[in-house]
C-alpha positions in Angstrom: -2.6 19.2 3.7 -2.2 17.1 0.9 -0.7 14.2 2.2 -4.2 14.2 4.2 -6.6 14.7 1.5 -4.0 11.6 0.1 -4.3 9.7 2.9 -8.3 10.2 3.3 -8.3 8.8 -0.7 -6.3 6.3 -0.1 -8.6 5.0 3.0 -11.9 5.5 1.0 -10.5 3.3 -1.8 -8.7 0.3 0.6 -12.3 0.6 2.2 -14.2 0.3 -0.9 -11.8 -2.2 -2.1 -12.4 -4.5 1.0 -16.5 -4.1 0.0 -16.1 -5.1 -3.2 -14.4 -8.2 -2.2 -16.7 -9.1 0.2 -19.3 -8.7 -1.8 -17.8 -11.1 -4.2 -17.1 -13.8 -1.4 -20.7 -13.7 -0.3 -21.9 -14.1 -4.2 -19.8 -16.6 -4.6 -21.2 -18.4 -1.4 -24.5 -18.0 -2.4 -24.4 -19.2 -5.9 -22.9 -22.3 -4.4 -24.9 -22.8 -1.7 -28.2 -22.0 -4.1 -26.4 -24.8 -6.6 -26.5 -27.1 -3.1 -29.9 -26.8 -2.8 -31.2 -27.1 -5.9 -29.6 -30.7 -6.5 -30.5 -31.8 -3.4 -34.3 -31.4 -4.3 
């Protein structure tokens, strides 16, 4: 039983992990494509 609960923690934070990540990687892609736009005006 608590190699489950474990396991179910352990999924919930690779999960969140992989979020945060992502979220990063799409900040970052939008700071540089807003930095695109703004010199090309």
């Amino acid at each position: 039983m608590l190699l489950f609960v474990f396991e179910g923690i352990n999924g919930l934070w690779t999960a969140s992990s992989v979020h945060y990540i992502v979220l990063i990687l799409l900040f970052t892609v939008f700071q540089s494509t807003k930095g695109s736009l703004t010199r090309d005006l």
